[in-house]
TIDRENMAR-89502 format. One line per 4 residues: for each residue x, y, z negated of N, C-alpha, C. Coordinates in pm, whole numbers. Layout:
X,Y,Z,X,Y,Z,X,Y,Z  ...
! end
This chain:
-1179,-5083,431,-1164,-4969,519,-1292,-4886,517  -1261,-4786,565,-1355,-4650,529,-1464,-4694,650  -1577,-4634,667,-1630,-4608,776,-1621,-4559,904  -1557,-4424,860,-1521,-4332,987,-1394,-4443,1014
-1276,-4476,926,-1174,-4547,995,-1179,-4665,1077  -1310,-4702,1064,-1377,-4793,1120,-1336,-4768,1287  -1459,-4688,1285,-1517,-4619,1372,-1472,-4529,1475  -1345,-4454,1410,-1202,-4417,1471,-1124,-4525,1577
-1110,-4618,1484,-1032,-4766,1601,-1077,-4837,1682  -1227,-4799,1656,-1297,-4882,1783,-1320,-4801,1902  -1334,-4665,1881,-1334,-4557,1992,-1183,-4522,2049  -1093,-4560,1957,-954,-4530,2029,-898,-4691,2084
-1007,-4770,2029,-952,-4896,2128,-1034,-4906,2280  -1157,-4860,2244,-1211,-4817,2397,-1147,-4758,2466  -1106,-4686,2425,-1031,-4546,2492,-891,-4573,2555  -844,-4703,2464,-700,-4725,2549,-766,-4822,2632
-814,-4961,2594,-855,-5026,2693,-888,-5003,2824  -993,-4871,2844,-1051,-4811,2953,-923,-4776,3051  -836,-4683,2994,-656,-4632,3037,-547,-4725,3058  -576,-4839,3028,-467,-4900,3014,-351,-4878,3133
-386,-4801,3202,-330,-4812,3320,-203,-4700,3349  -222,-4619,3192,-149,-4502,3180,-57,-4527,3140  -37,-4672,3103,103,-4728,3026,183,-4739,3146  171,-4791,3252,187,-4833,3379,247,-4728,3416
220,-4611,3405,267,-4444,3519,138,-4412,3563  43,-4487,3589,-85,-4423,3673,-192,-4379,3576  -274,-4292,3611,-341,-4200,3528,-476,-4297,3521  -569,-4189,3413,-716,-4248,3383,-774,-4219,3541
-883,-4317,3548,-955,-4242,3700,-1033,-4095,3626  -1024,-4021,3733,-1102,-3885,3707,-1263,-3891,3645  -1253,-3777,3608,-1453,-3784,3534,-1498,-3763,3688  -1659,-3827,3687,-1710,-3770,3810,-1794,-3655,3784
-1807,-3574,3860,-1874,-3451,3881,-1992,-3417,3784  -1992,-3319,3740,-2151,-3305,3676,-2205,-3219,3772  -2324,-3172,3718,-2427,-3084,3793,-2371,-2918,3786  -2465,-2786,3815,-2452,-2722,3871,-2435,-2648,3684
-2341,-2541,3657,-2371,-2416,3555,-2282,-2325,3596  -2290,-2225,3481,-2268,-2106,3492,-2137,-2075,3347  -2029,-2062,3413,-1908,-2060,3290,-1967,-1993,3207  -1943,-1976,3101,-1918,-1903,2967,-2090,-1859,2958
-2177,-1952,2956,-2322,-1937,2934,-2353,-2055,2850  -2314,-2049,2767,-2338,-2132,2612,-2476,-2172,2584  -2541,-2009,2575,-2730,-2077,2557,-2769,-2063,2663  -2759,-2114,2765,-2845,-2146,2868,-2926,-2023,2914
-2923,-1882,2898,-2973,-1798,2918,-2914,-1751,3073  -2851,-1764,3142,-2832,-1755,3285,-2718,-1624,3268  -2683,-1582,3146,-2570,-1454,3198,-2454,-1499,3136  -2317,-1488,3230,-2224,-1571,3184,-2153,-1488,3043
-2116,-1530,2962,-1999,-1512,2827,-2014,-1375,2798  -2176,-1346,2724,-2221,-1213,2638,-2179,-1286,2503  -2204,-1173,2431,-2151,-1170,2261,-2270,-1331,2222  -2348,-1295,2243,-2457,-1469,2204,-2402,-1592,2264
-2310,-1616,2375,-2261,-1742,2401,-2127,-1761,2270  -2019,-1645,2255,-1946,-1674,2207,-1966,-1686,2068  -2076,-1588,2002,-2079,-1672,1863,-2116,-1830,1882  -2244,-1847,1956,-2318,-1946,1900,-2175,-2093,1946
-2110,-2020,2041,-1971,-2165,2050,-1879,-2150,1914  -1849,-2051,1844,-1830,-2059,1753,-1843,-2134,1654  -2006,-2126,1626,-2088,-2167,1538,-2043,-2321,1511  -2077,-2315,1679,-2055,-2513,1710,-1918,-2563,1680
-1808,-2472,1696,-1689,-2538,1640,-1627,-2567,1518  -1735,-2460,1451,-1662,-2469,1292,-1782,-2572,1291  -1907,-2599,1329,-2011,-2673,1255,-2058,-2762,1345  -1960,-2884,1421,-1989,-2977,1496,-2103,-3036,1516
-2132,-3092,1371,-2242,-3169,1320,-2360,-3114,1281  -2361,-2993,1341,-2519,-2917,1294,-2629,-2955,1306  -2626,-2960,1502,-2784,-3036,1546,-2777,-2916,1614  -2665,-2783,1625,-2693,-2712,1733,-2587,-2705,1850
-2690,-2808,1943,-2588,-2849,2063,-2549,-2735,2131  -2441,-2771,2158,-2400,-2691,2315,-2394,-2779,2412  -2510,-2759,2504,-2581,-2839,2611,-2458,-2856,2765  -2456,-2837,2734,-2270,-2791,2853,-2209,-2758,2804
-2103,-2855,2804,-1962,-2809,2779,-1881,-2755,2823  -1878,-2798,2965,-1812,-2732,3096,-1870,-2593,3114  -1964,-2545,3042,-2006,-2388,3065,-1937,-2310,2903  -1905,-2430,2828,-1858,-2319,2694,-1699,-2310,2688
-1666,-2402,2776,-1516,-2403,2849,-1483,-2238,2911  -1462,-2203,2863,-1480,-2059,2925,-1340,-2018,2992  -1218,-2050,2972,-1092,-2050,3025,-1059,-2162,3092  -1153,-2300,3108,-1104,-2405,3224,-988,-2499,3183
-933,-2503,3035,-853,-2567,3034,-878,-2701,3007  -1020,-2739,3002,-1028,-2908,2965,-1082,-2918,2833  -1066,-2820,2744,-1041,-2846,2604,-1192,-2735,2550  -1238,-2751,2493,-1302,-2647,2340,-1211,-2595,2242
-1206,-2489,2231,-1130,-2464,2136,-1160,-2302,2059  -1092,-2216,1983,-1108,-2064,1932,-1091,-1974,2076  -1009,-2044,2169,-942,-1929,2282,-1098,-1901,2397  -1176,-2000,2404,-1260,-1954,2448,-1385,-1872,2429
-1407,-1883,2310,-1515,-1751,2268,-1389,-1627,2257  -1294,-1610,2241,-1200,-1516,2258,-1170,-1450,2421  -1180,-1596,2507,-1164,-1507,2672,-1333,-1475,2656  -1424,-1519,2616,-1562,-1430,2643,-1641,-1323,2598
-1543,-1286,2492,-1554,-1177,2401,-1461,-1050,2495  -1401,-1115,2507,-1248,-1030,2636,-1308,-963,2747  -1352,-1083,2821,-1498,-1038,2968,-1596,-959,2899  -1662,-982,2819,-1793,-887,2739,-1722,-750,2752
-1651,-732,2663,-1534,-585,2626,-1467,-543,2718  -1424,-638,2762,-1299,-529,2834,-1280,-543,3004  -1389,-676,2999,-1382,-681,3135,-1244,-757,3231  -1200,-819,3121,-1090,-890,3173,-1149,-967,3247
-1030,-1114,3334,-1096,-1173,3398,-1030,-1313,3372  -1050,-1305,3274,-1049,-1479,3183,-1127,-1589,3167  -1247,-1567,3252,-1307,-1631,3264,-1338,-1683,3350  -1356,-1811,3405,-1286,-1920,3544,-1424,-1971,3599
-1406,-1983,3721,-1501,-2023,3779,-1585,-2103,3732  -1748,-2148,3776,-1803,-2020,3873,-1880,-1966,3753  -1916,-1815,3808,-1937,-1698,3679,-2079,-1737,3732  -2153,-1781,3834,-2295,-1779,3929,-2285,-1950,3952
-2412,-1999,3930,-2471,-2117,3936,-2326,-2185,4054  -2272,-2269,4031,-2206,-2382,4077,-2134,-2492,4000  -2038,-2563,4089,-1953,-2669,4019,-1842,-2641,3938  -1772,-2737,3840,-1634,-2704,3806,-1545,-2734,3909
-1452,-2630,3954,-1374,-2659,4058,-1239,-2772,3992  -1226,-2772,3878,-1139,-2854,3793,-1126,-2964,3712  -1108,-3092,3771,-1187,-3233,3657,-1130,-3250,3514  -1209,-3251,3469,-1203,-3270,3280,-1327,-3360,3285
-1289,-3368,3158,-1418,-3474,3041,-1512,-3426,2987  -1537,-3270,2977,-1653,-3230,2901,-1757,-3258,2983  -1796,-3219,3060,-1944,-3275,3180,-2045,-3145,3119  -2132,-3234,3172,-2230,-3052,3202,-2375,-3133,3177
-2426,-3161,3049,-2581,-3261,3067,-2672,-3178,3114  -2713,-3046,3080,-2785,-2957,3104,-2785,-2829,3090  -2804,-2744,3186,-2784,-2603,3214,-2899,-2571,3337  -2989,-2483,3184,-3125,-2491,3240,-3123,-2364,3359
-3047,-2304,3380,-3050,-2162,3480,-3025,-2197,3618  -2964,-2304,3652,-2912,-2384,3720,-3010,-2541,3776  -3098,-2560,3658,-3160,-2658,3744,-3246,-2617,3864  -3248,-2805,3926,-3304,-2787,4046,-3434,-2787,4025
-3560,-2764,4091,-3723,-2743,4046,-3744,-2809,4168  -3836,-2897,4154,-3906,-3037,4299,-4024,-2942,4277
! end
């Protein structure tokens, strides 16, 4: 067996193990909370979903494995659905232009009002200073 196939079955056996409970009818327990960002603020620059968040999420989707993180996920989530995907540098390109309003809470330093799995490690506009 390959490596990655390896490596694949041991993360999807974690992954059911952890759930097992979804076989049952009852769901995974929820993610807990991350810290404080700012939707659709990709580089950490404090203004939400300008033309520089949505390339550089771009960047990161065609080129996972670069080494250029996106430090929050929950801030490159830019439509709230849980997921990374093309549609969100697309709703932040939308807000940039046209001013739509595709882009989901909060646009100003707070929480995700919505539980998912991406989490939030760091979002420097937003930290707290002792």
């Amino acid at each position: 067996m390959k490596t990655n196939t390896i490596i694949l079955w041991i993360v999807a056996t974690i992954i059911a193990f952890l759930c097992w409970n979804w076989a049952r009818g009852e769901s995974c327990p929820p993610p807990k909370p991350d810290g404080d960002f700012i939707r659709g603020d990709v580089d950490g620059d404090g203004v939400a979903a300008c033309m520089s968040d949505a390339f550089r999420l771009v960047y990161f989707l065609l080129h996972p494995d670069s080494g250029h993180l996106v430090r929050c996920l929950d801030a490159a989530d830019a439509n709230d659905d849980g997921q990374l995907d093309i549609s969100d540098p697309i709703a932040m390109l939308r807000f940039s232009f046209f001013g739509d309003d595709t882009i989901a809470a909060p646009l100003t330093c707070g929480a995700d009002p919505t539980p998912d799995y991406l989490g939030c490690a760091d979002s420097p506009p937003c930290a707290v200073v002792d």
